[in-house]
N, C-alpha and C positions, 0 to 999 in steps of 0.2 A: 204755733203757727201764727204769726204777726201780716195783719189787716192794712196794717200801717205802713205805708213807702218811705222807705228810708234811700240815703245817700247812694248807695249799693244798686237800688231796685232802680234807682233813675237811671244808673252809666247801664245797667240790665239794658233797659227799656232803650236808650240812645243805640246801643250794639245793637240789638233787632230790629229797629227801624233803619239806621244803614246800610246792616247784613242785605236784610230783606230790599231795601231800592236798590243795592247794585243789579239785584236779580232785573229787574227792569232792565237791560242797556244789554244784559248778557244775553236776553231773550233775543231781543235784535237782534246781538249777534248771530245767537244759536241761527238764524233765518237765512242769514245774509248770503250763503252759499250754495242755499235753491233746497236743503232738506225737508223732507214733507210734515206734516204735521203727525201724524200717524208712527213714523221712524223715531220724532222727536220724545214724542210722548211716551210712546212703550222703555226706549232707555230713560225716562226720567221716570217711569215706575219702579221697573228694576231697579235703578239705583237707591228710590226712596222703598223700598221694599226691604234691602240688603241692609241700609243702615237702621231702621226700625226693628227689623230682626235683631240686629244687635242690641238696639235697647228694651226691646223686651226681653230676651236674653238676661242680660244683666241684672231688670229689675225682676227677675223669677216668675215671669207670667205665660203663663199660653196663650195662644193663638182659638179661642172657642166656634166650632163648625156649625153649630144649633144655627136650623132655620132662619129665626129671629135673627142672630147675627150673619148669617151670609145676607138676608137682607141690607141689614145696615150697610154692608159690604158694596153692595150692587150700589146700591143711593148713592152712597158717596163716592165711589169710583166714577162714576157716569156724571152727576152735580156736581161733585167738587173737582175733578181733572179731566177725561176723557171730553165731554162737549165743552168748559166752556175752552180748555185749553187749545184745545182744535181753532174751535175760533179766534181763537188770540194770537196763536202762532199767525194763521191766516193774517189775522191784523197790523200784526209785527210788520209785516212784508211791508204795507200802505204808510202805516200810521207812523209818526216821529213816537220814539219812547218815550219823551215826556208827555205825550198826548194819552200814550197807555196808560202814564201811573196818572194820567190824571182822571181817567175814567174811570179802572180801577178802584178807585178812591172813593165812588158811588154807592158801594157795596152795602154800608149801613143805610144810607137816604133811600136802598129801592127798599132794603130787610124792611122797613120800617111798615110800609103799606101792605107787604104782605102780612105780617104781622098782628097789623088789625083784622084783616081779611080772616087768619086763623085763630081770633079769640085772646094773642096770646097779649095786644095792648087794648090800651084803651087811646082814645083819640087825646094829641095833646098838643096844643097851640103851639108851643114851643118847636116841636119836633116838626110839625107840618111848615112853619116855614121854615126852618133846615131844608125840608125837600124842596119848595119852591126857590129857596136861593141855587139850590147845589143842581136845578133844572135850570135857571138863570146861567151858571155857570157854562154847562153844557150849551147853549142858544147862545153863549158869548165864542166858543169854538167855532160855532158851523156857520150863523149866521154873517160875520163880518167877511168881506171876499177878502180882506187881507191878513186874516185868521188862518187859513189854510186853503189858498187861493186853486189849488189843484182840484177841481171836483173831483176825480176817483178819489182822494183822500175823504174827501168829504162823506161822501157813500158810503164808506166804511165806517165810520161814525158809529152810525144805528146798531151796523152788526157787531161790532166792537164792546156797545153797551149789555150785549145779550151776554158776555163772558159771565159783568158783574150781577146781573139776574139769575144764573147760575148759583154763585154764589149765597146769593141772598135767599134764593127757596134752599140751599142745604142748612142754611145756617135757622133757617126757621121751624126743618123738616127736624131737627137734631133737639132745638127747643121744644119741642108741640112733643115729640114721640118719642127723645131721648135714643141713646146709642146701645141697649139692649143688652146691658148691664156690663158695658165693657167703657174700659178706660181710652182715653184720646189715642195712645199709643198702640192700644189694639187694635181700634179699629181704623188706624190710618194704616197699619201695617197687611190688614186683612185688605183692605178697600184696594190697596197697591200694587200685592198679589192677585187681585180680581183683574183691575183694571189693564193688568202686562196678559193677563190672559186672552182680554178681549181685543186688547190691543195690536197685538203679535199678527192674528191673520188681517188683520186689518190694511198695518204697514206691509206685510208680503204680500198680500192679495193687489195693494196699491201701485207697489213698486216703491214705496218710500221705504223701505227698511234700512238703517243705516249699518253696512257692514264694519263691528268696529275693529277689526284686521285691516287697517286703512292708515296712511300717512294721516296723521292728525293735526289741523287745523285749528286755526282761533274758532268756528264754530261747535269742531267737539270738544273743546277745550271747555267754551261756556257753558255746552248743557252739562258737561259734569259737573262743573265748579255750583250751576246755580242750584243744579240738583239736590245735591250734596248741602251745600246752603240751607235752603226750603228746609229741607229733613230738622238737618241742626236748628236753625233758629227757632224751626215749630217746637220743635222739644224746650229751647229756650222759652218761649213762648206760652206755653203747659205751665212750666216749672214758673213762671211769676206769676202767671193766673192764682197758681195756687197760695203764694206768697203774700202778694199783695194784693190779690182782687182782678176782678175780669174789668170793671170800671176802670181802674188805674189801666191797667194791660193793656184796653182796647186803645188808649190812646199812642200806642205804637203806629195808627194810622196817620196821621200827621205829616210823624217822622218816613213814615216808608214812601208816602208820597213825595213828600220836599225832596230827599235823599235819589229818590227816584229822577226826577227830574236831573236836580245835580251832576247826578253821574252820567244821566245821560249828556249832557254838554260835556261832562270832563272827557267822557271815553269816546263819546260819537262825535263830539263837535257841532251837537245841537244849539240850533238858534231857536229864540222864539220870540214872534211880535207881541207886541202890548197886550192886542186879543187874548191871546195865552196865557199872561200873567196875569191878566184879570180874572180870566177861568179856574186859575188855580187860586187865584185866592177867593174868589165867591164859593168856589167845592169847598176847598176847607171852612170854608166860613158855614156854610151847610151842614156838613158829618160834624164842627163842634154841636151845631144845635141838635144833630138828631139824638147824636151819640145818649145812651142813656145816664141818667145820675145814679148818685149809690142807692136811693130810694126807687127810680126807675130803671132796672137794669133788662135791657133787652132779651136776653137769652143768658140761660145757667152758664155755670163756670167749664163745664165739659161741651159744652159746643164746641166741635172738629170744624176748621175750616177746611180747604183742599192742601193737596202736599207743600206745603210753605208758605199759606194765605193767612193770616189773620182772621179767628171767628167776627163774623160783622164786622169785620177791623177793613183796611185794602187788601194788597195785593196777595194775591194769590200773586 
């Protein structure tokens, strides 16, 4: 098993980071038609539930019930999809989808303070301005009035940022206490089946439940497609960790932002003022510096992010 990225591992690494930004634009879409968050979520577990079936399936594994692992189960169900997803669908409605991949894109700058918090770094120049820039970036969004001159947009900001804080306590809770002796694909398959559990009376109690005996639309068209995505690329995603390294790997965030963005102009017809393209390039100028080296590597190679997110990497 070669450490070393070759030619192969790069077009790898380029396909997951485009896979993964279209998912951005298709989220919007998934929104665009008034479905509730709740509806969205529970068929985006089912679906990532049925394809992980299949590849634990194939690779001869079970599904283990032990305590310790239903725990793992709940954590990640709840951190890594149910809340922050909720909020993001939420967000979808407000926010432009280059504004999502670009918050998104946070995900290792917050991992990073929690991090210290839990013993698992130590304090390092380097990294602390990564977060000072990639908060610069953010204060380049909200602050300018010709940034996003809507104040309800604006508002949504804050709660928007709470997706990738989400993220960043699972991807810490996975380093500090490990996944309970089960492999990424188990326990996103377990987490998936939890999470359609809790999810189901949630959507019907709501009234968001999306009946899918219905003429089908560009919005259920997207949540299968990105569903379906998320699953595949995470497996992608797995499969180069173990190849070439979680360091090499994680830098698929980059790509899922820029791509992010991208697509969102190509598909939605998004504009953005200079504010914006400043932001995106102060965040990335940030998650380079947080991002860890091969000598400082944030979190093991088995760190699970949520159904189709990048561990400390972006987007969910």
């Amino acid at each position: 098993m070669t450490r070393h990225p070759t030619l192969f591992h790069y077009a790898v690494l380029l396909v997951l980071g485009a896979s993964w930004g279209v998912t951005v634009p298709m989220s919007k879409i998934a929104v665009s038609s008034g479905h509730g968050q709740f509806g969205l979520i529970f068929w985006q577990l089912v679906i990532g539930a049925g394809l992980m079936a299949g590849i634990t399936f194939v690779r001869g594994t079970g599904l283990p019930l032990t305590p310790r692992a239903i725990k793992v189960f709940v954590i990640i169900a709840f951190a890594g999809t149910i809340v922050p997803d909720a909020i993001s669908y939420q967000a979808y409605v407000h926010l432009p989808a280059g504004v999502m991949a670009i918050l998104l894109s946070l995900i290792p700058m917050i991992a990073f303070p929690m991090a210290l918090g839990l013993g698992l770094e130590r304090f390092n120049l380097r990294r602390f301005g990564g977060l000072m820039v990639g908060l610069a970036g953010v204060l380049m969004l909200v602050l300018p009035e010709t940034s996003l001159p809507d104040v309800v947009k604006l508002a949504w900001i804050p709660i928007a940022m709470l997706a990738p804080v989400c993220y960043a306590f699972e991807s810490n809770y996975v380093a500090k206490w490990g996944l309970g002796g089960m492999d990424a694909a188990q326990a996103l398959f377990g987490a998936s089946l939890i999470g359609a559990l809790i999810t189901l009376p949630l959507a019907i109690g709501s009234g968001q439940f999306i009946n899918p005996f219905r003429v089908w639309a560009a919005p259920e068209w997207a949540l299968v497609a990105s569903s379906a995505i998320h699953v595949v690329v995470y497996a992608g995603y797995v499969w180069l960790v173990g190849r070439a390294g979680s360091v090499f790997a994680v830098q698929v965030s980059y790509l899922v932002t820029g791509f992010g963005v991208i697509s969102a102009m190509v598909l939605l017809g998004e504009n953005y003022s200079r504010y914006v393209w400043g932001a995106l390039a102060l965040v990335l100028t940030g998650v380079f510096l947080v991002q860890p080296s091969p000598q400082d590597t944030l979190a093991p190679d088995d760190t699970i992010g949520d159904s189709g997110r990048a561990p400390s990497g972006p987007l969910d």
